[in-house]
N, C-alpha and C positions, 0 to 999 in steps of 0.2 A: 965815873965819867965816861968810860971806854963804854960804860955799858949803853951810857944816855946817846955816845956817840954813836954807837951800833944800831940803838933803835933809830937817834934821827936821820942815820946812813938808811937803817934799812926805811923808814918814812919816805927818806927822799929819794929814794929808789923805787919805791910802792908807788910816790905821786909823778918820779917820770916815767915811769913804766904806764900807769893810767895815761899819761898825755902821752905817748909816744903810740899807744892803742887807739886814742883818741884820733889820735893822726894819720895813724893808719887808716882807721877805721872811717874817717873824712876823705880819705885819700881815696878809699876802693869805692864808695857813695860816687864822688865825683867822678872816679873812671867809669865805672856803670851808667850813668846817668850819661857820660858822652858815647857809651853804645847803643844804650837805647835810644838817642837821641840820634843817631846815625843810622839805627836799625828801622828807626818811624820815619827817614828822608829817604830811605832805598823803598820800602813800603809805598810810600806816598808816588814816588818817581814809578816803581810797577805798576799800581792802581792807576795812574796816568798813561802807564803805556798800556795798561789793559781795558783803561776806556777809552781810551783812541781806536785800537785795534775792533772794541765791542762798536764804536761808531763807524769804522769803516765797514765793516761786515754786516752792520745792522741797512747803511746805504747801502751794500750788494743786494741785501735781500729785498729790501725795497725797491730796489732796481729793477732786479727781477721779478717779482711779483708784478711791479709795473707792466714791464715789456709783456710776460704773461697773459695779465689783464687787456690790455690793448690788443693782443692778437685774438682773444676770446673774442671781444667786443668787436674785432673787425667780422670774427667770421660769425657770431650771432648776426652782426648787422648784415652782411649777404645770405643768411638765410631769410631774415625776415625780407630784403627786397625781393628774395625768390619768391615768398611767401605771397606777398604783397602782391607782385606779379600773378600770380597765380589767381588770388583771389581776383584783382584785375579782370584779368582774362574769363574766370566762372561769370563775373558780373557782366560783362560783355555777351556772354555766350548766355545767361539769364534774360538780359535785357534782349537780346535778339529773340530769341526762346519767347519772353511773354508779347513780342513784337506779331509772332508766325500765330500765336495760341489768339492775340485779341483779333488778326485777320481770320481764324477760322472760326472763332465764335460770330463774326459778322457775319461769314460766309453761312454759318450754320443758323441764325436768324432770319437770314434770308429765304434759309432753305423751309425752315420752319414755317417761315411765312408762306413760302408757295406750297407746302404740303396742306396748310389751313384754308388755303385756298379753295386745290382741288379737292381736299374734302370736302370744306362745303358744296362745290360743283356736285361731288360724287353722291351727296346725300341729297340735295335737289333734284338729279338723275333718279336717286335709287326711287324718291318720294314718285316721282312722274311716272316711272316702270313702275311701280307697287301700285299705283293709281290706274296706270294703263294696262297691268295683268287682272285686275279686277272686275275691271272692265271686261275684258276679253273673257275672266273665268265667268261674268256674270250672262255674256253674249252665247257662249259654249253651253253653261247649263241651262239658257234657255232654248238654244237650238237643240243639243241630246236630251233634252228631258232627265239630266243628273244631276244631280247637288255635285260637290268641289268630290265627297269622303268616299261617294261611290266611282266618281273617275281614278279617284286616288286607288281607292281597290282593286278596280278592274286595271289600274295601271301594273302594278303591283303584282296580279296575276300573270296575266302576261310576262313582265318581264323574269318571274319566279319560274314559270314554264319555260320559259327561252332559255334561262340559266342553268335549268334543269338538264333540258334537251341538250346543253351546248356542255354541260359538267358530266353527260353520259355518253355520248361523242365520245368528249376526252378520254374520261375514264376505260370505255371501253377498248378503247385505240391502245391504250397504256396498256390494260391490263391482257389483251391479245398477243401485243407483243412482248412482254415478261413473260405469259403462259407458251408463245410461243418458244421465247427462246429457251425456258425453265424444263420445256415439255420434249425439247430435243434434245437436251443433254442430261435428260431422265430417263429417255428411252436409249439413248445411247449406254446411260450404265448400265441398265437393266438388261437391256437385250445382250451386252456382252457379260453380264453374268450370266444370265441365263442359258447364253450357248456354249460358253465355259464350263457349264456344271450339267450333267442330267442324269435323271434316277429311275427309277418305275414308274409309272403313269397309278400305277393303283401298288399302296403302299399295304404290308402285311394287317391283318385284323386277328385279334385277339381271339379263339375260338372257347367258350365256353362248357362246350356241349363233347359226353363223352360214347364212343359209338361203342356198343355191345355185339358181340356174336348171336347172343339169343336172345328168348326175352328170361327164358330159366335163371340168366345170369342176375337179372335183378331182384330174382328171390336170395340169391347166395351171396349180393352186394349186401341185403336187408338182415339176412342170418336170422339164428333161431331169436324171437322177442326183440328184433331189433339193435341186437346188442352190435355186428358190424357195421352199420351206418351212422351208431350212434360215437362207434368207438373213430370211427372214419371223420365224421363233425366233431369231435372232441381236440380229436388228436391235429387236424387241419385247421382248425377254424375257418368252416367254410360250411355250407347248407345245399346240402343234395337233394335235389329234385324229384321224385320218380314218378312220372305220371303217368298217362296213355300213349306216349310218343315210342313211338315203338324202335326198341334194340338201342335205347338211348336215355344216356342220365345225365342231367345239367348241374353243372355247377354253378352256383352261387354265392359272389362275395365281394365287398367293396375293395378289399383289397388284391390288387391282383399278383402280387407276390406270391399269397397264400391259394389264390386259386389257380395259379399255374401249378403248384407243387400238388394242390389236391388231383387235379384231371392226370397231371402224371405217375401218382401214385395209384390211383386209379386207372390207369392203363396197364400201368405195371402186374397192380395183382389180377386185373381181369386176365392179362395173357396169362400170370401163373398157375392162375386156377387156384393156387389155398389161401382163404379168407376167413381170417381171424383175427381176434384183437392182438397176440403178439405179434402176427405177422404186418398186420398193419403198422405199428408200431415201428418197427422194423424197417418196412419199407419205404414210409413218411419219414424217419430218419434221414436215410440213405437219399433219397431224394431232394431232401430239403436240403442236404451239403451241397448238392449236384447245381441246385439250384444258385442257392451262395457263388459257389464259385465262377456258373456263369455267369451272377450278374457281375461279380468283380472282372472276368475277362471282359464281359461285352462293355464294362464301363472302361477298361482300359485300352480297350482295342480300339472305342472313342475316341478317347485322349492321342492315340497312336494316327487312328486315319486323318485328326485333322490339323496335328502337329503343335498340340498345345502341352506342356510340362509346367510340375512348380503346384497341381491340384490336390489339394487334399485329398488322402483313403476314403475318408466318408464321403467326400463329394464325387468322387468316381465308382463309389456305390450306388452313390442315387441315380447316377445318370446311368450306369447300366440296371437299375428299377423302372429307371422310361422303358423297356424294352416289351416291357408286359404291361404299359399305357397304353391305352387311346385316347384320341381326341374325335368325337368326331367319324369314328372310326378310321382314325388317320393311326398310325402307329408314332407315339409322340419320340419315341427314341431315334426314326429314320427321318425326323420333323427335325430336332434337335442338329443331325450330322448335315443335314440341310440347309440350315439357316445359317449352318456354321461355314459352312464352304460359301454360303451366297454371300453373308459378310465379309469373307476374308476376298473374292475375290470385289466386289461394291470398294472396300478399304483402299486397292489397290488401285482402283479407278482415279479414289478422290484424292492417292498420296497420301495417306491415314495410316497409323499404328495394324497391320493385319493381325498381328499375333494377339492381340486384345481384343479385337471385332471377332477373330474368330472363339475367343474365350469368351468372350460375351455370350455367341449366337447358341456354344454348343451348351451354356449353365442355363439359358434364360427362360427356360420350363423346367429347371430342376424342382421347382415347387412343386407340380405336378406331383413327383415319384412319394410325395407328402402329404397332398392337399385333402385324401381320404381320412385322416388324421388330426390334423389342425385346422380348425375354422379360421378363413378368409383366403383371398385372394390370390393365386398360384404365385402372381410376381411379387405380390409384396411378401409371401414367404420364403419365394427363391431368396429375395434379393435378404430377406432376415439370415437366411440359413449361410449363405455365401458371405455375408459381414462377419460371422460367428466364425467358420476355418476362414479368415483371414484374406480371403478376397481385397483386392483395390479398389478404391472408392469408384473410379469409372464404372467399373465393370457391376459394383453394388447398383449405384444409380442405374444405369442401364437396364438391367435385368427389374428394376422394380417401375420404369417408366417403360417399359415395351409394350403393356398397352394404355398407358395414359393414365394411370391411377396414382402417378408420382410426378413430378415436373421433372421436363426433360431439358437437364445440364448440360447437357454436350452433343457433339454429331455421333457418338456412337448409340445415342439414346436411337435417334431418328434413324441409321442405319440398319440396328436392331428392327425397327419396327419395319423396314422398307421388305427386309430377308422375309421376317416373319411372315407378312402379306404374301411373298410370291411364293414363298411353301405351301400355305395353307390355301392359296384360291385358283393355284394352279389347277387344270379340268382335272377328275378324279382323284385328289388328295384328298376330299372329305366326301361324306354323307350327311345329309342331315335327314331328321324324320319329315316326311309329307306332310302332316297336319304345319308344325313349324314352317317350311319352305311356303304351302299356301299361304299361308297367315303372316309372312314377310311379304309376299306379292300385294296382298289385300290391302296392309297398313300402308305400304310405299304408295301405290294409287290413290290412298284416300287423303293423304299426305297433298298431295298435287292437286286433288281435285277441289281443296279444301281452299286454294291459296284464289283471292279476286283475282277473276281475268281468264284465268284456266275454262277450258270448252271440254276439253277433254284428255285424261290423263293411262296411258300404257305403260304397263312392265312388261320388256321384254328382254331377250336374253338369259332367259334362267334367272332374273332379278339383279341382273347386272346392271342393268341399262335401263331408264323412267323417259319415256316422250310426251313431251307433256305439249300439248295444240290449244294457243291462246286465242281469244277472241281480238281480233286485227281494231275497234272500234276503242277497246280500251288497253292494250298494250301498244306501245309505240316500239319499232325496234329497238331504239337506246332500254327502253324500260323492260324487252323480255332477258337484256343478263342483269340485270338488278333481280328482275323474275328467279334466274338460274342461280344465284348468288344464294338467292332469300331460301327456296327450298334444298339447297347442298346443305346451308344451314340446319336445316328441321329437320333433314334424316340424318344427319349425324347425331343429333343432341336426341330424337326420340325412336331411331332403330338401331337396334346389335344384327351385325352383317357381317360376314368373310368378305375379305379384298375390300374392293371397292365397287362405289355406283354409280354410271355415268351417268349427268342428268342434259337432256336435249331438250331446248326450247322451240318451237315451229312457229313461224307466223307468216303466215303467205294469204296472199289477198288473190283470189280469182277472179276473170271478168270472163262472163259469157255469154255469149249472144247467138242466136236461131237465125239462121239465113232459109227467107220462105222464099 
């Protein structure tokens, strides 16, 4: 029984324990259920104060956006009345504008009109004068006996002659006073170089010819079978002469280097009296240094008299080779120290480079000391040989335009060429042969006499000067310096002359009349 009591003790223990759980368990439900229930009325009361607060601040922002907006909108709106204004005002200033344009297009209609007017006036005019020139031209060629084409010619002529006459006037007048004034400050240089500088009147000549004691001497120049003359022309390179000229033997040769050394070796043994081939030998040696060195001194004693340095060895060879040149029978080495002092002091006239003009004057025949040698032109091989030791382009040019066979680049071309003339035409600086000299006279004359108009044509002066006397009937004075113009031209281009040639034109009209 204890036991049945213990189970339904412990039963009814097990089932209030279950309800007392139960109850619990109802108990803690219902407390929960009143905080959540209190936790969803605080939520609820937030979410209310959080959408009050969101609609207060949502009105701020709208608020503002507002006021925003309305301050935009006021000041868009006083641009656009600026705007407005503006265009206002163009449209004012347009409407005045096409107000000013539709009165000048009236005005300019008007104008139009009265210019159609006088045209037509001016064409009814021109119709009556072309009407009434016709007339007149038709009354003319019946009174001159000329159609319209032949007054029109002889007009033509006429005023082509008047043009002429009045265009040589001018010309003349112009070019008298350029040649005047070109002509006095030409003689002004010249004449003060030339009184600045002076040399010998008649310059050294080259002597070829060698004078003997006896005439026995030219058996013992000849030696047994010719073996000393032969050994003489071997050993010189040069050709001995021996003819009927008596107590005298010529030498012979393009070269005069070599025939200077020949005639001096040839002096030499004549005064020694023994002639042989060693001695020749020997003494054509010895001679030939002699000779060397002077032409090295007289080349540098050049360079020294006229104060030019910086020359090549070999160009100061050649130019002491001028020493035993002629030209002309002018001696071309005292040509050279010539033209070189006449440049340098012309340089100093014009305020010019002197020490260049005078380097110029003293190279600008260095071809020369060559020209036996090399085929062409003395200047255009100076001015080769002087580009080749190193020469300055000036001074190249110059030397191969001094006389006109290269265009001349600069004033020392033309200064070169001025020196050169008053070296070479100075009285006695040259010779020329007589046959040539006549036969320069002859061609100058026929030159003048050949030209329409000319009566009669003189050279005088030694060929310096042409007078040429026109017939007065067909030269006019304007037309005898066209005359002087025309033949300066034709002796230049077909005579070779020293210096220069003045040319005069005469026309003089005589009246004469017999008192009986």
């Amino acid at each position: 029984m204890e036991m049945v009591f213990i189970i339904i003790a412990v039963f009814v223990g097990l089932v209030a324990g279950y309800g007392i759980n139960i109850y619990i368990s109802r108990k803690k439900e219902s407390s929960a259920e009143h905080v959540y229930q209190k936790r969803i009325e605080e939520a609820n009361k937030e979410a209310s104060n959080i959408i009050v607060d969101s609609q207060l601040e949502a009105k701020e922002i709208i608020f503002a956006a507002k006021s925003q907006s309305d301050a935009e909108a006021k000041e868009r709106l006083k641009e656009v009345s600026a705007a407005e204004k503006r265009i206002h005002q163009r449209e004012e200033m347009f409407d005045n504008k096409l107000s000013l344009l539709d009165k000048r297009e009236q005005e300019l209609k008007k104008n139009e009109q009265s210019l159609n007017d006088r045209a037509r006036h001016v064409d009814n005019m021109k119709t009556e004068v072309e009407k009434a020139r016709e007339e007149q031209v038709a009354k003319l060629e019946q009174i001159s006996g000329m159609d319209s084409e032949q007054a029109k010619k002889e007009l033509m002529d006429s005023l082509e002659s008047e043009a002429r006459h009045e265009a040589a006037k001018l010309l003349k007048q112009i070019s008298d006073e350029a040649e005047a004034e070109a002509d006095k400050k030409a003689k002004r240089i010249l004449s003060t170089a030339i009184q600045r500088y002076s040399a010998d009147v008649v310059s050294a000549r080259t002597v070829s010819v060698v004078n003997l004691p006896g005439e026995e001497m030219k058996g013992r120049i000849i030696g047994r079978e010719g073996r000393n003359i032969r050994s003489i022309e071997a050993v010189t390179g040069v050709d001995l002469i021996i003819d009927d000229t008596p107590d005298a033997v010529i030498v012979s040769s393009f070269d005069p280097i070599k025939r200077e050394i020949a005639r001096l070796s040839l002096e030499t043994l004549v005064i020694d009296g023994r002639i042989h081939p060693s001695r020749i030998e020997e003494v054509v040696e010895k001679v030939t240094k002699e000779v060397n060195d002077g032409v090295l001194e007289a080349g540098q004693q050049a360079t020294f008299d006229v104060g030019v340095h910086g020359i090549s060895p070999e160009l100061i060879k050649l130019v002491g080779k001028l020493k035993y040149r002629t030209s002309f029978s002018q001696n071309v080495y005292q040509h050279s120290l010539e033209v070189a002092h006449l440049c340098g002091i012309i340089a100093a006239e014009l305020g010019i480079n002197q020490k260049i003009a005078k380097r110029i004057g003293l190279l600008h025949d260095i071809g020369k000391a060559v020209d036996h040698e090399v085929e062409g032109s003395h200047a255009i091989i100076g001015a080769e040989i002087a580009k080749r030791h190193g020469e300055a382009t000036k001074v190249v040019e110059a030397i191969a335009s001094h006389h006109n066979e290269a265009p001349v680049n600069s004033v020392y071309g033309f200064l070169v060429q001025a020196a050169d003339s008053l070296s070479a035409a100075r009285p006695g600086a040259r010779r020329e042969m007589l046959e040539n000299y006549i036969k320069r006279l002859t061609d100058l004359e026929g030159i003048a006499n050949a030209i329409n108009g000319v009566s009669k044509a003189y050279a005088v002066q030694a060929g310096r000067e042409i007078r040429v006397m026109v017939d007065v009937e067909k030269i006019s004075d304007e037309d005898a310096d066209f005359l002087a113009k025309d033949l300066t031209k034709q002796i230049e281009e077909k005579l070779t002359y020293p210096g220069q040639i003045r040319v005069v034109v005469i026309r003089e009209t005589r009246a004469v009349r017999y008192a009986k």
